[in-house]
C-alpha positions in Angstrom: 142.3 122.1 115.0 143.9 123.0 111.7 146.5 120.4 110.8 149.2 121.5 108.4 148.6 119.5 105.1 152.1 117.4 104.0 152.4 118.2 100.8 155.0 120.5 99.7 154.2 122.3 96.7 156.6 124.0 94.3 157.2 127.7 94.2 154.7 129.1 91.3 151.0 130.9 91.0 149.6 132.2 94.0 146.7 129.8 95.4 144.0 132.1 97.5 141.1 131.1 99.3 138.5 133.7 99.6 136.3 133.3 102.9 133.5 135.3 102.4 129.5 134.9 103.7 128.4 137.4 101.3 128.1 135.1 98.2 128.4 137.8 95.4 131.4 139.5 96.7 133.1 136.6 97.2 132.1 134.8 93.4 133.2 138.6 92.3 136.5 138.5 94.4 137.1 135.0 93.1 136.7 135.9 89.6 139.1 138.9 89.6 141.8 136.9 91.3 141.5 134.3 88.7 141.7 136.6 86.0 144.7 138.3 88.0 146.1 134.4 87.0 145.5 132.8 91.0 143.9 130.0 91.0 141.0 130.7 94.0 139.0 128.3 95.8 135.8 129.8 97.7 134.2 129.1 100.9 131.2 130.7 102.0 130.6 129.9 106.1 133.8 129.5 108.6 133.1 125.6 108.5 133.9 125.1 104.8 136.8 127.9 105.3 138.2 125.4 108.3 137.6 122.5 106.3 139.4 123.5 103.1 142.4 124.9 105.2 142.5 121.7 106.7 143.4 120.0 103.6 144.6 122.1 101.0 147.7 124.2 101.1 146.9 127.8 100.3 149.2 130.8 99.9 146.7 133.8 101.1 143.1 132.9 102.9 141.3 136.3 102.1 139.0 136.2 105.4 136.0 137.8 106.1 135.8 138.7 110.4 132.0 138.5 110.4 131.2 134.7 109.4 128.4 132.5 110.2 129.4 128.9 111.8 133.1 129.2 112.7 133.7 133.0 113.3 137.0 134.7 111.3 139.2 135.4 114.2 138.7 132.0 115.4 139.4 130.4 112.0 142.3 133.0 111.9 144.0 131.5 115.1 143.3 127.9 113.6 145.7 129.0 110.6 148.1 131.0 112.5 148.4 128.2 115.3 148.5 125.4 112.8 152.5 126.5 111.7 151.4 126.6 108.4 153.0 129.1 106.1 149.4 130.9 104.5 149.2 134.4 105.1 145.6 135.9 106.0 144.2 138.9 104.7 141.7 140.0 107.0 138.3 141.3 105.5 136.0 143.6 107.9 132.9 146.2 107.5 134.8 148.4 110.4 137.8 150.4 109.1 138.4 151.6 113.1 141.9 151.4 114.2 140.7 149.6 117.4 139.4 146.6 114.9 142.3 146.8 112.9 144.8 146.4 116.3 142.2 143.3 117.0 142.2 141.9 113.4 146.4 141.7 113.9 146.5 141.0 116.9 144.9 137.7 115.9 147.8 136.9 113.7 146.3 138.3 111.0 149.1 139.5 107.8 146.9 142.5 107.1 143.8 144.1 107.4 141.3 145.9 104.3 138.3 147.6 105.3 134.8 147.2 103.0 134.6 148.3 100.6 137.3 147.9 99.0 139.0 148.9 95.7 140.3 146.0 93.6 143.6 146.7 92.7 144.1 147.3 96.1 143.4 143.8 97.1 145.2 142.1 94.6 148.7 144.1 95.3 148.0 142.7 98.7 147.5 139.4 98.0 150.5 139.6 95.9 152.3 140.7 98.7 151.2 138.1 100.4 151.7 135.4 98.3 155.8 136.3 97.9 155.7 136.0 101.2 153.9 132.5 102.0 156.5 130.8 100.1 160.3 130.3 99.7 161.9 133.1 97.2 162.4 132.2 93.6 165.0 133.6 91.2 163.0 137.2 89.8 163.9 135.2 86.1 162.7 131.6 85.6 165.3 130.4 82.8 165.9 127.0 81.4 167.9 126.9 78.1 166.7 130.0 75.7 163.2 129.5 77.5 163.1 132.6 80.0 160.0 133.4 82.2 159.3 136.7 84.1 157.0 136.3 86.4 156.8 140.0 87.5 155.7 140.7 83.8 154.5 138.0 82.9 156.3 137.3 80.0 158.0 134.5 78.0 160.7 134.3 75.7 162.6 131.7 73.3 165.6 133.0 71.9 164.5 136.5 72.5 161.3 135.9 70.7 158.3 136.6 72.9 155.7 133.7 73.3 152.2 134.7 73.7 151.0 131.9 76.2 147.4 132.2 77.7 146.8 132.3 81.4 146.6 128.4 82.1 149.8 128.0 79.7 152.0 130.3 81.5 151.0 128.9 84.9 151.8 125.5 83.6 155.4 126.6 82.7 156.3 128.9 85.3 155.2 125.4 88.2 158.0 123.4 85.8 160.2 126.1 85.1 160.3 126.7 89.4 160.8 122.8 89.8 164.4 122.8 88.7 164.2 119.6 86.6 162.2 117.8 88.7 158.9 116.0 87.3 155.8 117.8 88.4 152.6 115.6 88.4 149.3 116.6 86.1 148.0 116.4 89.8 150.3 119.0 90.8 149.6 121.0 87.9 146.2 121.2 88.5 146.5 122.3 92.5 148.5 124.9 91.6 147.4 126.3 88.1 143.7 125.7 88.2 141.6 125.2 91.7 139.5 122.6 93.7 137.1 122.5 90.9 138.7 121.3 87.7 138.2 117.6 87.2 140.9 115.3 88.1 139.8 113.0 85.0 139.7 115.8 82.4 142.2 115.9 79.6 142.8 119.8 80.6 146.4 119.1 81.8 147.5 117.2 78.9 146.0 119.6 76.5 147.4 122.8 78.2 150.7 121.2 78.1 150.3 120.1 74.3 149.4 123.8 73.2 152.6 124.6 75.5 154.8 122.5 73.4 153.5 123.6 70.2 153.5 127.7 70.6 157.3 127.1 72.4 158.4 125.5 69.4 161.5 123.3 68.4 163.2 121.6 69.9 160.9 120.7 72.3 161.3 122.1 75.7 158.9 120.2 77.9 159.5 116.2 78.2 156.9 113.6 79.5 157.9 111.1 82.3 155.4 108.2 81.3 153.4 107.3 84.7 155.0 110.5 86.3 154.2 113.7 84.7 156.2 116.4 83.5 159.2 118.3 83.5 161.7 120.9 82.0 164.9 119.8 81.8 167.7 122.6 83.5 170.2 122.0 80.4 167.1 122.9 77.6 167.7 124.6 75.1 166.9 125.6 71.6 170.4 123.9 70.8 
């Protein structure tokens, strides 16, 4: 059974889990998402699939039907009886509209045939994503800072901010929490995945390249002990 983790994250980046047996599709689905800015988390048997649903919040589980150990459809119901908000996309080598009608009838969000062209999958995982979590504002704004998620674009004072992937991740999770401190922790579920090491610097350094290409006044404040946050009132003031 498929218990519905407590956390509750803030609205930001889309985090996936791929589901996939076949190793290489699923490192090569993984590495396109990421580059699409998701961060992705990979499972390669229905165990490890049931086991990180189990415990991690995800947006989209990108599920495979054909999967050694714990089969996709029956990891599908775990998810879709669970309550929990993840949408699954369901992955299958039959395109027939008879395993299609099975694949939603499961509770699956939607269905992609193999193969598959890549855009195609990550405008549905998109899709997905908007739909696994509460709405945000199309603009994130704070001050002069504003963030555009659909273009992924940043601006100070009109002046556009070239941020790399990690960096705009970072902002948009403070931007969406509305004031409200957002652990490294938390930054690291949501903007990077299940590997990046807890005890790394990466957070600290992401957010001091942040400050620095954002510019003065500073933006971002630290909450010693807490983490991070963006007040609602900055601006460049």
């Amino acid at each position: 059974m498929v218990t519905v983790p407590r956390v509750v994250w803030h609205r930001c980046g889309v985090r996936i889990l791929v589901v996939e047996d076949e190793q290489p599709l699923a490192d090569a689905v993984a590495r396109g998402l990421r580059r699409e800015g998701m961060a992705v988390d990979v499972a390669y048997d229905g165990d490890a699939g049931h086991e990180k649903v189990s415990i991690t919040r995800y947006d989209v589980v990108v599920l495979d039907r054909d999967l050694p150990g714990m089969n996709g459809d029956e990891l599908c119901r775990e998810i879709v009886s669970s309550g929990a908000l993840t949408r699954v996309l369901m992955l299958t080598a039959s395109g027939t509209i008879e395993d299609r009608v099975a694949g939603l009838s499961l509770g699956a969000d939607d269905y992609l045939a193999k193969p598959f062209a890549f855009p195609e999958l990550v405008a549905r995982v998109r899709a997905l994503g908007r739909r696994a979590t509460p709405p945000t504002p199309p603009v994130l704004t704070a001050g002069d800072v504003v963030l555009d998620p659909a273009r992924r674009t940043v601006t100070r004072a009109g002046r556009l901010v070239e941020l790399t992937r990690k960096e705009f991740g970072v902002l948009e999770v403070l931007l969406a929490a509305g004031g409200a401190v957002v652990s490294s922790e938390e930054l690291l579920e949501r903007v990077w995945d299940e590997n990046a090491d807890p005890f790394t610097t990466t957070v600290r350094v992401t957010v001091m390249t942040l400050r620095k290409k954002l510019g003065e006044p500073g933006v971002i404040e630290t909450v010693v002990g807490s983490g991070y946050r963006v007040p609602t009132a900055a601006s460049g003031a």
